[in-house]
Each structure stands twice: as C-alpha cells, then as structure tokens.
N, C-alpha and C positions, 0 to 999 in steps of 0.2 A: 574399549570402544573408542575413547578419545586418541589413543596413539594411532589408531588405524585410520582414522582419519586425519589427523595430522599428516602422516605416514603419506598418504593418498596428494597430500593439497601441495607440500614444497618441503623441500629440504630445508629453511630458512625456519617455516613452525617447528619441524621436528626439532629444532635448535636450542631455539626458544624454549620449548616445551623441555626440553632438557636442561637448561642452565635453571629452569623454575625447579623441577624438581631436586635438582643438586641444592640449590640454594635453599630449599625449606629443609631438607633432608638433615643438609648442614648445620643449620639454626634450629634443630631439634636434637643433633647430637651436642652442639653446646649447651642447651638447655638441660639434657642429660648430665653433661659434665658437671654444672652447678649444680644438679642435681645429684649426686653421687657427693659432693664435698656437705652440700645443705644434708642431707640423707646420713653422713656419719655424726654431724653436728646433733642435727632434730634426734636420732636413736638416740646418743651418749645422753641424752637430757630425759628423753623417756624411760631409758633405762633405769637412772639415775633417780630419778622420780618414782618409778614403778617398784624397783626392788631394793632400792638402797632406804629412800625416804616414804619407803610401802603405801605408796598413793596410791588409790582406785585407778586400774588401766585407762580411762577419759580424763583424770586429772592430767595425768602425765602424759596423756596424746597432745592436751593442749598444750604443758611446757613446753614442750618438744618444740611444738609448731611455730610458739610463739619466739622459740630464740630463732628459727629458722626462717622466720616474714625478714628478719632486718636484712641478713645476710644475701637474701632471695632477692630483697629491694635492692639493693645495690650491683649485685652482681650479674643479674638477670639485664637489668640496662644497661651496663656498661660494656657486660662483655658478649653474653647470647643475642641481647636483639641487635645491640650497636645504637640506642636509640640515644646520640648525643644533642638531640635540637630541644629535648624536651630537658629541663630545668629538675632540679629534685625542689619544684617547690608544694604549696596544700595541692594543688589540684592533683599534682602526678600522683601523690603522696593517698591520698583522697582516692583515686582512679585504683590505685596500685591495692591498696587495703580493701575496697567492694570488692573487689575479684577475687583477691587471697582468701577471705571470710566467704566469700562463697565455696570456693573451693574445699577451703578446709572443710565447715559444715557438710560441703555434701560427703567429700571422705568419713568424715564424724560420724553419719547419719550410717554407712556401711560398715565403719568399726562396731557402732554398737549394734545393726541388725545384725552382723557375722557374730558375734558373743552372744546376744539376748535371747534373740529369734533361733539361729539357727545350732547355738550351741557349739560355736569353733572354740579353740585353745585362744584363748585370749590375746598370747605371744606372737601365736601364726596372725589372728585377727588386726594384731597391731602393722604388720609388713602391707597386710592386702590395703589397709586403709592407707599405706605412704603410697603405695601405685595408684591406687587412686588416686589420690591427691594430682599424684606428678603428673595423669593424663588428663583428668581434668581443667589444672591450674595453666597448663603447656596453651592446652586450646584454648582458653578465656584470655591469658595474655596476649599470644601471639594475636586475636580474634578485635579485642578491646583494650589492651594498655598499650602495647607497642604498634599499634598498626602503624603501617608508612602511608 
C-alpha cells in the first residue's frame, strides 16, 4: 500500500523510499554477517559446555551467549550499525547489556518452553532459541542502542 502510493505522488519518494529500504536491508545483512561469525563462536561454547563438559542444555545456552555479548558489543557498533559518535563508555555499555539480557531471556524463555512444554529434542531446541535471539536482539538494537 505504501509503494503505491509513493508510486502515485513522485519519482523522487519512490527514490527515497528505496535507498531506506536498501539501507536497512543492508544493515540487517551485516548484522546477519556478525551474526553467522557470533553464531559459530556462541554454538563451539554451547557445544562445548553441553556435551564435552555435560552441563544441563540452559547452562550451556548461557555460556554460549555469554562469550557471544562481548564480541556482538564490539562488532555490531563498529561494523553493522557504523555507530562511531557514541563512546564504548558505562552508558553505551549499560544501554548495550539491557537489550542483550533482554533478548537473550526472551530466547531463554522459548529454549526452555520448546524442551519442557512442548517436548522438542533439546539440540534442535537449542538452534530455534539462536533465531530467536538474532530476530529479537536485531530489532531492540537497531530500535534502542544504535538509533541515529
């Protein structure tokens, strides 16, 4: 509905309205990308935790997560948002952790309703609760820590 009326009013909206959606597109496939490098990082640890050092599946969700907040803090600002004005000092730092612990928890909250409640394989339970995470965490940053 909104392209048709863009579409309708000037060639100059329609324009607009395109370089917006290439640019969030874009800044969601980088966030993908730190996400795929965080994602082999956070698994090796859950893994590692799960079957190596046979920790209960929500121990080792939260290793995981936990080595993957630093890497996500760094790499998400500098290279997916681009957000160079803001300082890594408490407040970003501060800002940057309420979102993650949100995110994560609410992934948390569907790793263990998929195991408890409804009875999934634990393993598969573990994957659905990183997409979680990723679509979750994507919109509260983009939404609340990197805004421009």
């Amino acid at each position: 509905m909104l392209v048709k009326i863009t579409l309708k009013v000037s060639g100059v909206q329609t324009l607009l309205f395109a370089n917006f959606i290439r640019k969030k597109l874009t800044m969601f496939l980088k966030y993908v990308s730190v996400g795929v490098l965080n994602t082999f990082l956070t698994l090796f640890i859950i893994m590692l935790f799960y079957y190596v050092f046979e920790t209960n599946y929500l121990s080792a969700y939260t290793a995981g997560y936990f080595s993957g907040y630093v890497s996500s803090l760094v790499l998400n600002k500098i290279y997916t948002f681009k957000n160079r004005e803001t300082k890594f000092d408490k407040y970003y730092v501060t800002k940057f952790t309420i979102y993650f612990i949100t995110a994560f928890f609410a992934s948390k909250a569907i790793l263990y309703y998929s195991v408890e409640m409804l009875n999934f394989n634990e393993t598969l339970s573990l994957f659905a609760g990183m997409i979680s995470y990723t679509l979750i965490s994507y919109v509260l940053f983009e939404k609340f820590v990197y805004k421009k």
